[in-house]
MIKOLNU-881568 format. One record per residue (C-alpha): residue number from 1; x, y, z. Coordinates in steps of 0.02 Angstrom, whole numbers, padded with zeros to 5 digits. Layout:
     k       c1       c2       c3
   NUM        X        Y        Z
...
//
This chain:
     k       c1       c2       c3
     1    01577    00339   -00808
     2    01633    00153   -00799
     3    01741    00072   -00963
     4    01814   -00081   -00979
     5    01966    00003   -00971
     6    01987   -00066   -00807
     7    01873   -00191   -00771
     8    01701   -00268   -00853
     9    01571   -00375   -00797
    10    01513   -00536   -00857
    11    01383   -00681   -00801
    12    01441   -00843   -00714
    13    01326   -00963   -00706
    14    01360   -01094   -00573
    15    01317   -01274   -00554
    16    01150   -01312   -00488
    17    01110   -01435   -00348
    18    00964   -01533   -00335
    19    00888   -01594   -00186
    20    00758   -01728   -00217
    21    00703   -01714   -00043
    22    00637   -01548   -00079
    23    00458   -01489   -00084
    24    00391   -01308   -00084
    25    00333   -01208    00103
    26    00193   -01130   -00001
    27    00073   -01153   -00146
    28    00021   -01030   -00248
    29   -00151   -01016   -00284
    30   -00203   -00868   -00405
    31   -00384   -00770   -00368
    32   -00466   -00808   -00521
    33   -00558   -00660   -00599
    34   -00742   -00684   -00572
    35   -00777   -00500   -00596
    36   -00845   -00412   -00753
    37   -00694   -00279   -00754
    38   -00643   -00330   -00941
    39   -00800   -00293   -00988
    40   -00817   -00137   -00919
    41   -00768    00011   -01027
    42   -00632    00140   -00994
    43   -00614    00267   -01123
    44   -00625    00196   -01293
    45   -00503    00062   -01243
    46   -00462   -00119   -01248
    47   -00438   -00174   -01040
    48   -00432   -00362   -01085
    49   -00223   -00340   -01079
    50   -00204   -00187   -00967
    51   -00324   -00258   -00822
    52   -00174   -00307   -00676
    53   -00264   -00387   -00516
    54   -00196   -00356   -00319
    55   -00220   -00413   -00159
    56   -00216   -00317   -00004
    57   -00302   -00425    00143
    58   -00332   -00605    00197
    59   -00498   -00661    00290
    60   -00446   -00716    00478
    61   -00415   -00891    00523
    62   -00483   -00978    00672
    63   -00396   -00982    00829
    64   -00278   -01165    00808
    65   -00277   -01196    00635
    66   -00114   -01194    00559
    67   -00084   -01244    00373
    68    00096   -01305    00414
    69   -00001   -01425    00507
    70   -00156   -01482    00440
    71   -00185   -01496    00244
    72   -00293   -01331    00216
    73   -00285   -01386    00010
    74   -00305   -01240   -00095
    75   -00390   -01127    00084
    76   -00546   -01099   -00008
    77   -00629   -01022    00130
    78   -00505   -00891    00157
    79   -00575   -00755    00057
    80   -00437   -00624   -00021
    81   -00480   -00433   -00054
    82   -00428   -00304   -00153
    83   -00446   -00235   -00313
    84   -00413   -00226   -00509
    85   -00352   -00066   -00594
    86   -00323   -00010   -00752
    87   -00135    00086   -00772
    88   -00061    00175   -00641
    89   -00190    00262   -00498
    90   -00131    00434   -00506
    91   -00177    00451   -00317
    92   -00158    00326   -00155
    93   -00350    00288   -00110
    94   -00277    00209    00054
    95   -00177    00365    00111
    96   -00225    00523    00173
    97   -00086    00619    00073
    98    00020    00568   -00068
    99    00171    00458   -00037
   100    00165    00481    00166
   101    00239    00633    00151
   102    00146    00779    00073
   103    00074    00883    00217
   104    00109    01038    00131
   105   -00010    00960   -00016
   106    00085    01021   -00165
   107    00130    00845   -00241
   108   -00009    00898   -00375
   109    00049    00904   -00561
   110    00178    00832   -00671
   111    00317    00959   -00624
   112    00274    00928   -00421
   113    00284    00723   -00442
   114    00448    00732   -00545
   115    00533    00853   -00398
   116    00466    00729   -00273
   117    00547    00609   -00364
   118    00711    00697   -00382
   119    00729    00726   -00201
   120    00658    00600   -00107
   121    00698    00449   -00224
   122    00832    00508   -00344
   123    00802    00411   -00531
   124    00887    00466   -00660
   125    00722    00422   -00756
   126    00619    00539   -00643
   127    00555    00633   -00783
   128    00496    00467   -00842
   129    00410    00406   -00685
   130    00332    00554   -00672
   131    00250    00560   -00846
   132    00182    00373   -00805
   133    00088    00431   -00640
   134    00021    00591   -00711
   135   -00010    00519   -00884
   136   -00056    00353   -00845
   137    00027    00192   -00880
   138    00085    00186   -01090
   139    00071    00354   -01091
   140    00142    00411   -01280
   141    00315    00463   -01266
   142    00291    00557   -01434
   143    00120    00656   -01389
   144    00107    00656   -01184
   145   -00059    00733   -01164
   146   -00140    00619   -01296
   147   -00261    00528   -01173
   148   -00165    00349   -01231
   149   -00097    00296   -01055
   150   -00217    00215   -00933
   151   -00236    00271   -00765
   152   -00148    00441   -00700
   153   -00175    00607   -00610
   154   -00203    00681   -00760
   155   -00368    00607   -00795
   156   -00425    00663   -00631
   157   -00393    00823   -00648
   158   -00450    00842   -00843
   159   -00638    00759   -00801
   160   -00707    00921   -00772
   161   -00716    00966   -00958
   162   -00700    00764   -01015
   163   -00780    00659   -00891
   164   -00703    00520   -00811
   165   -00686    00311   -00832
   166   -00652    00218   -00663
   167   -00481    00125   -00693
   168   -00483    00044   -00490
   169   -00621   -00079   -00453
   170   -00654   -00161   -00259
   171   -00636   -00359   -00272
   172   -00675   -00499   -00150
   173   -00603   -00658   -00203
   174   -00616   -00596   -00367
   175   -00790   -00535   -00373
   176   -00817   -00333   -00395
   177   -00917   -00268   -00252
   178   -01014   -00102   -00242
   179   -00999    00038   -00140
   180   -01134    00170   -00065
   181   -01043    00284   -00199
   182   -01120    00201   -00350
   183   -01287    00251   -00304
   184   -01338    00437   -00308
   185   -01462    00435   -00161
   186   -01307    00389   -00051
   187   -01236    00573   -00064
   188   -01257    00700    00066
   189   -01347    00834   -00030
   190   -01514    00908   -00024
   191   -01574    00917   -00206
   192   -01457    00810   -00300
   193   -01516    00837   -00473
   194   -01489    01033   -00441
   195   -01318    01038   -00326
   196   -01243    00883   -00396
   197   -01324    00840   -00563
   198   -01343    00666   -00639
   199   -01215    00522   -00576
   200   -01101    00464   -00727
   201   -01107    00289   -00700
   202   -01219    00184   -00846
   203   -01206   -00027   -00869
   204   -01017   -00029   -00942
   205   -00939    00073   -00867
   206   -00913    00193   -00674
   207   -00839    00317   -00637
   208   -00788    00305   -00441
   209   -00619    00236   -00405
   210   -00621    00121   -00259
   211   -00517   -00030   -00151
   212   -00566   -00156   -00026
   213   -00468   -00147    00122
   214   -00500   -00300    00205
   215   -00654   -00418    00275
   216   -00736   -00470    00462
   217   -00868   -00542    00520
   218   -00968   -00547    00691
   219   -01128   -00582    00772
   220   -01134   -00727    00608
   221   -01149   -00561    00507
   222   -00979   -00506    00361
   223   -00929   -00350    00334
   224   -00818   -00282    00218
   225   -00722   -00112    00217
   226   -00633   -00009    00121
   227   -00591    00185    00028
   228   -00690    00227   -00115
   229   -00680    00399   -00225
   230   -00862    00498   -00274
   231   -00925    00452   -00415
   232   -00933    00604   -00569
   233   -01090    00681   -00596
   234   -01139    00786   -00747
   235   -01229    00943   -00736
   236   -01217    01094   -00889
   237   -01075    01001   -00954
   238   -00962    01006   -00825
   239   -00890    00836   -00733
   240   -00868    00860   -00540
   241   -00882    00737   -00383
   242   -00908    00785   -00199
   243   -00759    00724   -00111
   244   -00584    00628   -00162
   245   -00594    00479   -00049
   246   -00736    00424    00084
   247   -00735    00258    00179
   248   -00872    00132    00162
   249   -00928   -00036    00251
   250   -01016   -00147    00161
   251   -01152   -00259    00261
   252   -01121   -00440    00162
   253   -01022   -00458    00045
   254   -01110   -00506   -00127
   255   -01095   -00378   -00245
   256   -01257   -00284   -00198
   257   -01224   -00292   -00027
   258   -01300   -00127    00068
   259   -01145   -00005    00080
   260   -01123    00131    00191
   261   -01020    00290    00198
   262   -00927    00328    00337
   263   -00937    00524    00340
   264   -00817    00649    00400
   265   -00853    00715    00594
   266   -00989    00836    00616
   267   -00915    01024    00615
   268   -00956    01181    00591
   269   -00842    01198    00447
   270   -00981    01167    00274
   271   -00815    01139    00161
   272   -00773    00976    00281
   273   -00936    00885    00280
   274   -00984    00918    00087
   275   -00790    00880   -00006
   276   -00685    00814    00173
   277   -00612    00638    00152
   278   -00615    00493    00257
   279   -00507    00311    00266
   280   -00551    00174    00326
   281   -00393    00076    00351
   282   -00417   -00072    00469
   283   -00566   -00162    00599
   284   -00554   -00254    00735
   285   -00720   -00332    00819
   286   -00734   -00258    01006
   287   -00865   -00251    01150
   288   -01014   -00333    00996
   289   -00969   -00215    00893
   290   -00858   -00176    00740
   291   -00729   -00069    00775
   292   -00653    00038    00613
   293   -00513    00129    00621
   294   -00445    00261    00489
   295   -00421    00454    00470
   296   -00517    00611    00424
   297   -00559    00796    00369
   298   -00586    00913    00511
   299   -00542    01072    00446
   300   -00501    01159    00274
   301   -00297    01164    00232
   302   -00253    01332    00199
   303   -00338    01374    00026
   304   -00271    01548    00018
   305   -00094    01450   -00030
   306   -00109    01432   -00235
   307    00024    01282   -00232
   308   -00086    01191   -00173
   309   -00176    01187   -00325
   310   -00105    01104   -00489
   311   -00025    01211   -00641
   312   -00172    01212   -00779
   313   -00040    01199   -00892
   314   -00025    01012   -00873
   315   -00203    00974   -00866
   316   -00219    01038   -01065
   317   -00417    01087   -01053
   318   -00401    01257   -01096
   319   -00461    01318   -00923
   320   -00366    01408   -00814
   321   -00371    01421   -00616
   322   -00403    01586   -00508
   323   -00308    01568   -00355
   324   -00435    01693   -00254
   325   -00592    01596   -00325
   326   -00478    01442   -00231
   327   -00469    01561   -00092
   328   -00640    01582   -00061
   329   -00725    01389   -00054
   330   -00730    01383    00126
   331   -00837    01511    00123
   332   -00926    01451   -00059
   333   -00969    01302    00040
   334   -01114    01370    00107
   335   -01204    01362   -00054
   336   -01167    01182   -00104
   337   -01223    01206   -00268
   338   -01108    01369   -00283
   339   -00965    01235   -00218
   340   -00997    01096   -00351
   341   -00987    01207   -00473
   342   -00817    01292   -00449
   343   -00679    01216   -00551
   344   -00553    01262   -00405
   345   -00662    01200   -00265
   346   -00623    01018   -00328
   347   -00438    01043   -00259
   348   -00513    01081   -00111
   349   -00362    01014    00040
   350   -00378    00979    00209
   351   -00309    00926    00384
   352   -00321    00765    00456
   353   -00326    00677    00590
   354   -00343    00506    00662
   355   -00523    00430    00671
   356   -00651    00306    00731
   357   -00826    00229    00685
   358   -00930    00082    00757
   359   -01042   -00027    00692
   360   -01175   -00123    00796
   361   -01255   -00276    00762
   362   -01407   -00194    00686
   363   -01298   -00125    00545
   364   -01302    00044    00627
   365   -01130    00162    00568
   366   -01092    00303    00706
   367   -01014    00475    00683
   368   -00842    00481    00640
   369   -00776    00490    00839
   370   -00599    00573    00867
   371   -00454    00446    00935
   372   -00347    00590    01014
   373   -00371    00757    00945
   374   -00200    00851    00881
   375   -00173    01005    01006
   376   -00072    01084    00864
   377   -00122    01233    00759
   378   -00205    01177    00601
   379   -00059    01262    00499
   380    00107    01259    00541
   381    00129    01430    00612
   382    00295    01458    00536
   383    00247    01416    00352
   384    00088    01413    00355
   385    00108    01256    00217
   386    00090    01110    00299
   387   -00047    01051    00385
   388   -00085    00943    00522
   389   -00100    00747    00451
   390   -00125    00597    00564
   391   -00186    00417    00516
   392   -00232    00265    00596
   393   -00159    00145    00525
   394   -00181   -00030    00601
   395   -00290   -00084    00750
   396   -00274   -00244    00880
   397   -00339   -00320    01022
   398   -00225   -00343    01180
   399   -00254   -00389    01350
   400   -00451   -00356    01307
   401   -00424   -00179    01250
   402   -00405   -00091    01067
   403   -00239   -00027    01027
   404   -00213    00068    00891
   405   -00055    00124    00769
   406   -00024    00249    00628
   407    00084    00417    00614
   408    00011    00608    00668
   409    00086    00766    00670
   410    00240    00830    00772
   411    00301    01011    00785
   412    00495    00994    00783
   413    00613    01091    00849
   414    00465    01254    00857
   415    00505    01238    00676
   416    00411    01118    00561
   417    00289    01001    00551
   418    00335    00818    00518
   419    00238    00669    00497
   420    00303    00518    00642
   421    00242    00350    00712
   422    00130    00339    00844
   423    00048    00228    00941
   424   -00124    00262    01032
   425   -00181    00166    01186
   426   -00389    00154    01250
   427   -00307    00146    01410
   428   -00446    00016    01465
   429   -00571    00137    01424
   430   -00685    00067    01296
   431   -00717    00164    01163
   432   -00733    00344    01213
   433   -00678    00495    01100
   434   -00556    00573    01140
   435   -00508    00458    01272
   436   -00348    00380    01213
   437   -00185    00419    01225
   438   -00061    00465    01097
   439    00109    00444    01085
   440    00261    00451    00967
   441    00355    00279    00948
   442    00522    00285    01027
   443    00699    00317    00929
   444    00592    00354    00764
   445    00605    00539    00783
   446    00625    00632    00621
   447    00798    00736    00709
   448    00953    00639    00781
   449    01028    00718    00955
   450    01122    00830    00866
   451    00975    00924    00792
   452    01007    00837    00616
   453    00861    00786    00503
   454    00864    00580    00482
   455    00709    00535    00408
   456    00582    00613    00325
   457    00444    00543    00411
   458    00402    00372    00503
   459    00252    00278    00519
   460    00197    00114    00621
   461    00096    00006    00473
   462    00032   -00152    00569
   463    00013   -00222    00761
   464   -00036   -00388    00815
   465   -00099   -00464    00999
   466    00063   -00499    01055
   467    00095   -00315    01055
   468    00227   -00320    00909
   469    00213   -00142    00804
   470    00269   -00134    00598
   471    00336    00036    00530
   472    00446    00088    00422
   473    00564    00254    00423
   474    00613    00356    00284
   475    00787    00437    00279
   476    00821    00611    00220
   477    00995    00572    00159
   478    01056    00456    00040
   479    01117    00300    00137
   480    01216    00195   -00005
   481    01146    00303   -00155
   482    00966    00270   -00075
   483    00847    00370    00011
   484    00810    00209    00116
   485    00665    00160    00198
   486    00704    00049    00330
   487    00592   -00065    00439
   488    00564   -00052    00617
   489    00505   -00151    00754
   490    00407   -00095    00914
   491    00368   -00186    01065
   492    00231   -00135    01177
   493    00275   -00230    01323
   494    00435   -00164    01336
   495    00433    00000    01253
   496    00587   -00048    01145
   497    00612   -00015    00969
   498    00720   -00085    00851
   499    00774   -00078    00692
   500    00782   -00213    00536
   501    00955   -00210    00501
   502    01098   -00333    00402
   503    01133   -00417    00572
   504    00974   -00519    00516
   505    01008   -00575    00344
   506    01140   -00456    00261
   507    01076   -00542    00098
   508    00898   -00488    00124
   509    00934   -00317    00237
   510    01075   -00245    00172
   511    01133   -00060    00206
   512    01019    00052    00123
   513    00856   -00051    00083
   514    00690   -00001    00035
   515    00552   -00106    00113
   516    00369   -00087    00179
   517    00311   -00227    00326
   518    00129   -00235    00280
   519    00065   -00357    00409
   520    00115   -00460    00553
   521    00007   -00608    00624
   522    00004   -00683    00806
   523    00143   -00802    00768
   524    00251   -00647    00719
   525    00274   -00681    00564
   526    00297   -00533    00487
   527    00254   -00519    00293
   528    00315   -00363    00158
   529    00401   -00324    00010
   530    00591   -00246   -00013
   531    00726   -00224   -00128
   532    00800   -00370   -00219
   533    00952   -00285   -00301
   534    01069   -00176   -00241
   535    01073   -00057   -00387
   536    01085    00150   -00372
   537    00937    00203   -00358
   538    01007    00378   -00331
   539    01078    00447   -00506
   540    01028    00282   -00540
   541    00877    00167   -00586
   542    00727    00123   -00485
   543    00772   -00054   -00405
   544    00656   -00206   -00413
   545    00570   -00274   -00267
   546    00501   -00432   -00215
   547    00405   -00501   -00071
   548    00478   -00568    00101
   549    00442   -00632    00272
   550    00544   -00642    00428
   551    00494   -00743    00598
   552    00526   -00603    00709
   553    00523   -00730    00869
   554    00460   -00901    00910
   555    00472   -01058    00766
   556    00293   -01120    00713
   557    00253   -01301    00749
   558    00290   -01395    00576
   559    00381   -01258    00488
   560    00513   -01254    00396
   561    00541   -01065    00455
   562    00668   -01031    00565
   563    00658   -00905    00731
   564    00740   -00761    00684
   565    00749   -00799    00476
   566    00696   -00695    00325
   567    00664   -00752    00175
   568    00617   -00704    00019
   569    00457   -00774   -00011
   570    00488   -00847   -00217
   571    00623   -00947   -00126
   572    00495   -01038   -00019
   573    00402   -01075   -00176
   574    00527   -01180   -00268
   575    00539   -01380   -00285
   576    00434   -01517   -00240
   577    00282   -01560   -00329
   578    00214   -01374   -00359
   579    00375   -01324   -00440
   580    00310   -01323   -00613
   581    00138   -01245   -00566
   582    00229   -01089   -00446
   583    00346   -01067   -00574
   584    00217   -00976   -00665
   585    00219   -00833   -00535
   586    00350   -00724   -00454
   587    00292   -00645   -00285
   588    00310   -00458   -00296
   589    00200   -00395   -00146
   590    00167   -00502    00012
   591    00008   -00377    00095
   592   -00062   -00496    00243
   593   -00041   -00653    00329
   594   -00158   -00735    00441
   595   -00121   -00850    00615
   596   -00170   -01010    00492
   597   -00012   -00956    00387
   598   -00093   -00881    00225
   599   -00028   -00744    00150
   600   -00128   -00636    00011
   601    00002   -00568   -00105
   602    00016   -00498   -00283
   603    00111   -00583   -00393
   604    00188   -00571   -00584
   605    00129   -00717   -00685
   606    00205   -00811   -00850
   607    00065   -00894   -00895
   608    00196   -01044   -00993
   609    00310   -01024   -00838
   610    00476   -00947   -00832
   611    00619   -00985   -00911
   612    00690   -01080   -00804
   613    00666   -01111   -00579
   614    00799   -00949   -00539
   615    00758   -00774   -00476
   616    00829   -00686   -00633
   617    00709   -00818   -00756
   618    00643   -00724   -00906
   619    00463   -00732   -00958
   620    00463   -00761   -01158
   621    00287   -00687   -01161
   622    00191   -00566   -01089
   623    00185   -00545   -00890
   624    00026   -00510   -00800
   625    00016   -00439   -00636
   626   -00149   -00541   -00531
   627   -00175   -00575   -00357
   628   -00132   -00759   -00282
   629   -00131   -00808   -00071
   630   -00014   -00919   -00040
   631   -00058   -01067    00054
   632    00093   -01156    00192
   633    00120   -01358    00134
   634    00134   -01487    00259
   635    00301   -01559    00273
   636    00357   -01399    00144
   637    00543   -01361    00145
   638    00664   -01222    00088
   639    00731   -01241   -00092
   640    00818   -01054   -00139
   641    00802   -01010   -00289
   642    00983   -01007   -00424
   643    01046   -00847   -00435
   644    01146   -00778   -00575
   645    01294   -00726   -00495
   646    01384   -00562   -00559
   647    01566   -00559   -00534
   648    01704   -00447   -00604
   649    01876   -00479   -00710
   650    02005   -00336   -00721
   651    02072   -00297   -00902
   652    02188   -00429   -00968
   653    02141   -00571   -00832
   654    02006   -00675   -00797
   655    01925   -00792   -00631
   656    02034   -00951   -00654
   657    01979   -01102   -00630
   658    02037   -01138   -00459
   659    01932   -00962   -00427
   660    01767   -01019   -00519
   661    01800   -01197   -00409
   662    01798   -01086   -00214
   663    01664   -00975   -00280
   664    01554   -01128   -00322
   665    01604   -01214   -00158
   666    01530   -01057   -00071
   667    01360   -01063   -00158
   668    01344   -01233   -00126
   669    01409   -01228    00049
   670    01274   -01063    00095
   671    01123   -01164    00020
   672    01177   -01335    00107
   673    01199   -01244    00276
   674    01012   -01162    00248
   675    00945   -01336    00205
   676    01017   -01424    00354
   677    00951   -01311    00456
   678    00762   -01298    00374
   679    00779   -01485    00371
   680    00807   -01493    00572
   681    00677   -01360    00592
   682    00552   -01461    00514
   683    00603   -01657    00590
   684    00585   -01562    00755
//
C-alpha cells in the first residue's frame, strides 16, 4: 500500500500557450433527438434523464469529396445510425456471444459476469461492474434485485413471470425506425395467437431491443440494416420471445419503412429455425445487388450442459430451472408451441458460423447462404463446452470482388477451441456458398512458438478497398497490470501483419493498452477508441477511454493529419472559432469514418461546457452521453488539449524551481514541435 512516507503526489499545473493561429480539424455536430424515446415508457420510470444516445455508422460519401477540402458545413446529408438505450444492455445485440469470448456460453448470471471480470479484466470493483450489467445501470446498492436500475441481464431473464420494457431503440439521424419484429405477422409461426400468444408491444412502450448497424443505398433505392431482439408475447401469463437476436433490412428508411428478417439457414434442426439467431453486421453493394454480411445458428450448442443455463437464484422469480427439461428442447422443438412454452427453452444456445444474404433490386431477401462452412465438430470434442463460433465481421470491395473479415473457430493444439481472425476471400467467384476461402490472419494465433497461450482470442473488425484489415487481440496475461487488447493491422496485398505498438505514438500506444479500431476508410484513416490513462486496471480500477484516429499511410490533401500520426480525436477539436461550441462535448467513441472525412462518434456532453479547454475539465452539471459526427474544417489545425500533469516529490523535498522551469520547457517544446509540423502539413 502506498504512504507518503516516501513519496506523495500532487498537481502541477503548467503555463498554457496560446496560438491565435489556431482553428479546430473538426466540428462537432450533435444528432439531435427527433425520436419519441422519452416518451416511451420503460417500467414505471422517468427516461427523460437516463435516455444516453450512440452512434455506430456514417452514410458513404461520394467518390472525391473531401471535407478538408471543400466546406461540407454541418454534412447534413450524411445520415448517422445507431441507437438510444436506456441503462446498461445486459447483452451485445451486435455479437454473436458475449464479450468475443464466450464459446462455452456460460457468461449467463451475476456470479458468471463478475468471474469474467475477475479474469479477463481484473477490477478490483468487479463485483460492482457486475451488479451494473446484470442489474442494470443505478441498480440499488442497498436492495440489488429491486427492479431500480435500468437496463441489465436481469430483466431479460426475469420477463417470463414480469414482462419486459425495451431499453435499446434503432435510430437514423435521430429518428426511431421499426423493425419486422414489431409486427406479429412477421414471425415464423403457424398459429401465432396459439404457439406465440399476443405481441407485448402497445403505443408507449415495446418490448424488442434493437440497433441500426449502418445504411446503403443502390439502384436509387436505401436500405438500412441492423440486429434486432423478438419482441415478448403474452400467452397464460407467461412472457416469452422466439429468438435473442435476428437481423433485419429495412427497405427506406422512414420509420415505417417495410422491414425484413433475415432468417437463420434452412436445416433440419426445428430448434435452429424457430429460437436460432442471426447478425447482420455490415453490406457492401455487389453485382446490383446488396450484399449483407453477418453470422448465424446452424445447430443447437450442447443443451445437455446445465452451465449453460443461468442460476435461478439471481433471477429472484421464484421459479426454478430443470436441467433435463433444458436437455430436451431440441427435441421439444418439434412442437413449437411445446417450445414457447418451456421456461428453459428460452436459454436455448447455439453454434455459429459466418453468413450471407442478398438483396435484389425488387426488395427480394435470400436464404441465409454459408461463406465457408467450419469442418470442425460442433462441440469441442475434448470438453464438449465450447462450441463452434464464427462471425463476419466487415465486408469490402477490392479489385471487383467481395472480401470479407471476422473471427471463426480454430482447434488448437488437438486441445481447445479458440476464437481467431480470419479473413475470407470470393476468390473471383461471385457470390456462391460455400465458395470462399477461409483463412486465419497471420501472427494472431492464440499460442506463441513455444506452445504458450498469448491471447485469448483475436478478431479482424473492419477492411477497406485498399486491402487494409482492423483487429484487435486480446492477451491472456497481464501485460503492465492489463489484460491488453492491442490493435493490429493486416495487409492483403502483402500478407503482412503488424501490430499497433509505442513506436507510433508512445503517448497514445503505450505498453499495455486497451483499444478497439472500429473502422477504416479508403484514405486509411483509421478511427477507434483506447485508453487515456495509464492506471491498473488489474487489482486496480477500470481506466477511461476516449476516441482516436491514426493515418496509417498516405497524408490527405488539406489536412492537418500527418502520415503515420495518431491522435486523440478531443485534441483535434480544440481552438479556433468552434472552441466554445466543442467544448461542450468530449469524444468517447469514434465508430466510422467515411472517404469525405466524417466520423460518427459518441460523445459526453456538458451542456454549459466544461470547465475549462483541457482533457481532465470537469463538468459542474450533469453529463449526457448523445451521438455527434464530426465534420473535418477547411484550413483546421492541431491545438492539443492542456493536460494536468502529475508529477511526484519524495518526503521532505519538493520540484524546485529550476525543475518546474525544464519541465515546462518540455511541454511547450512537444506541443510547438506538433504544431510546426501540422502547420507544414497543412501550407503543403
Amino acid at each position: 500500500m502506498q504512504t507518503n512516507l516516501f513519496y506523495k503526489l500532487f498537481l502541477t499545473t503548467l503555463g498554457t500557450y496560446t496560438f491565435s493561429a489556431y482553428a479546430a480539424v473538426y466540428q462537432v455536430v450533435e444528432i439531435t433527438d427527433n425520436s419519441d424515446v422519452t416518451s416511451l415508457a420503460y417500467y414505471n420510470k422517468s427516461t427523460t434523464d437516463v435516455v444516453e444516445f450512440y452512434s455506430q455508422a456514417i452514410e458513404a460519401s461520394e467518390d472525391g469529396i473531401s471535407c478538408f477540402s471543400s466546406d461540407c458545413g454541418e454534412a447534413d446529408n450524411y445520415t448517422v445510425v445507431g441507437e438510444s438505450r436506456f441503462g446498461s444492455d445486459g447483452d451485445n445485440y451486435r455479437d454473436a456471444m458475449r464479450y468475443l469470448m464466450d464459446n462455452s456460453q456460460y457468461i449467463n448470471d451475476l456470479s458468471s459476469l463478475e468471474s469474467y471480470c475477475s479474469s479477463y479484466i481484473g477490477f478490483n470493483t468487479c463485483d460492482s461492474w457486475a451488479n451494473q450489467q446484470y442489474y442494470g445501470t443505478g441498480y440499488n446498492t442497498y436492495d440489488v434485485t429491486d427492479g431500480s436500475g435500468y437496463g441489465g441481464l436481469q430483466r431479460v431473464q426475469a420477463a417470463w413471470d414480469n414482462g419486459y420494457y425495451a431499453n435499446t431503440f434503432p435510430l437514423l439521424d435521430g429518428i426511431r425506425v421499426n423493425t419486422f419484429a414489431n409486427d406479429a405477422n412477421s414471425y415464423s409461426v403457424d398459429d401465432i395467437e396459439q404457439t406465440l400468444g399476443a405481441i407485448e408491444n402497445n403505443s408507449w412502450y415495446l418490448s424488442a431491443n434493437a440497433v441500426v448497424n449502418g445504411l446503403t443505398s443502390f439502384n436509387g433505392t436505401d436500405y438500412v440494416f441492423g440486429n434486432t431482439s423478438s419482441s415478448f408475447f403474452v400467452k397464460d401469463s407467461r412472457f416469452a420471445r422466439q429468438f435473442t437476436k435476428r437481423g433485419f433490412v429495412n427497405i427506406g428508411t422512414e420509420i415505417d419503412s417495410s422491414s425484413y428478417e433475415l432468417p437463420p439457414p434452412e436445416t433440419s434442426e426445428a430448434l435452429v429455425t424457430l429460437m436460432g439467431q442471426t447478425l447482420a453486421s455490415d453490406a457492401v453493394e455487389y453485382n446490383e445487388q446488396l450484399l449483407i454480411v453477418g453470422s448465424a445458428s446452424y445447430s443447437p450448442s450442447s443443451l445437455d450442459d446445465s452451465d449453460k443455463l443461468p442460476n435461478s437464484d439471481y433471477i429472484n422469480i421464484g421459479t426454478n430451472f430443470s436441467s433435463s427439461t433444458f436437455a430436451d428442447c431440441a427435441e421439444t422443438a418439434d412442437d413449437a408451441e411445446t417450445l414457447l412454452n418451456t421456461w428453459e427453452c428460452q436459454f436455448s444456445t447455439f453454434a455459429n458460423d459466418a453468413y450471407y444474404w442478398t438483396v435484389d433490386s425488387n426488395g427480394t431477401v435470400s436464404n441465409a447462404l454459408s461463406i465457408s462452412a467450419s469442418e470442425l465438430d460442433v462441440l469441442d470434442p475434448d470438453n464438449n463446452d465450447r462450441s463452434v463460433q464464427a462471425e463476419a465481421k466487415a465486408v469490402a470491395i477490392i479489385d471487383g470482388n467481395p472480401v470479407i473479415v471476422g473471427y471463426s473457430t480454430e482447434y488448437e493444439d488437438d486441445d481447445y477451441y479458440a476464437i481467431r481472425a480470419v479473413l475470407f476471400d470470393s476468390n473471383n467467384s461471385g457470390l456462391t456458398e460455400n465458395g470462399w476461402t477461409m483463412s486465419f490472419i497471420p501472427d494472431t494465433d492464440v499460442e506463441d512458438n513455444d506452445g504458450n497461450r498469448q491471447y485469448t482470442y483475436s478478431v479482424a473488425t473492419a477492411i477497406n478497398s485498399n486491402g487494409l484489415v482492423l483487429g484487435v487481440a486480446k492477451y491472456s496475461n497481464a501485460v503492465d497490470r492489463s489484460y491488453a487488447e492491442s490493435i493490429f493491422i493486416y495487409d492483403y496485398y502483402t500478407s503482412q501483419t503488424t501490430f499497433v505498438d509505442s513506436s507510433i505514438d508512445a503517448d497514445i500506444f503505450f505498453s499495455g493498452y486497451n483499444a478497439f479500431p472500429s473502422a477504416i476508410n479508403n484514405n486509411d484513416q483509421l478511427v477507434g477508441w483506447i485508453d487515456s490513462e495509464t492506471v491498473n486496471q488489474v487489482e486496480g480500477r477500470e481506466r477511461r477511454q476516449r476516441a482516436f484516429t491514426y493515418l496509417v499511410n498516405d497524408v490527405i490533401a488539406d489536412s492537418p493529419l500527418t502520415a503515420g500520426g495518431a491522435w486523440m480525436l478531443d485534441d483535434l477539436t480544440n481552438g479556433g472559432d468552434y472552441s466554445d461550441a466543442n467544448n461542450q462535448f468530449r469524444i468517447a467513441r469514434a465508430t466510422d469514418i467515411n472517404d469525405a472525412g466524417i466520423i460518427s462518434a459518441t460523445a459526453f456532453k456538458c451542456e454549459n461546457g466544461y470547465s475549462d479547454y483541457s482533457s481532465e475539465a470537469t463538468c459542474e452539471e450533469d453529463e449526457r452521453v448523445v451521438a455527434v459526427k464530426l465534420v473535418p474544417i477547411v484550413g483546421g489545425t492541431i491545438d492539443e488539449r492542456d493536460e494536468v500533469t502529475e508529477t511526484i516529490t519524495r518526503s521532505g523535498a519538493s520540484l524546485n524551481g529550476l525543475a518546474l522551469f525544464i519541465l515546462s520547457l518540455i511541454s511547450l517544446r512537444k506541443r510547438m514541435a506538433r504544431a510546426h509540423s501540422a502547420l507544414s502539413v497543412s501550407s503543403d
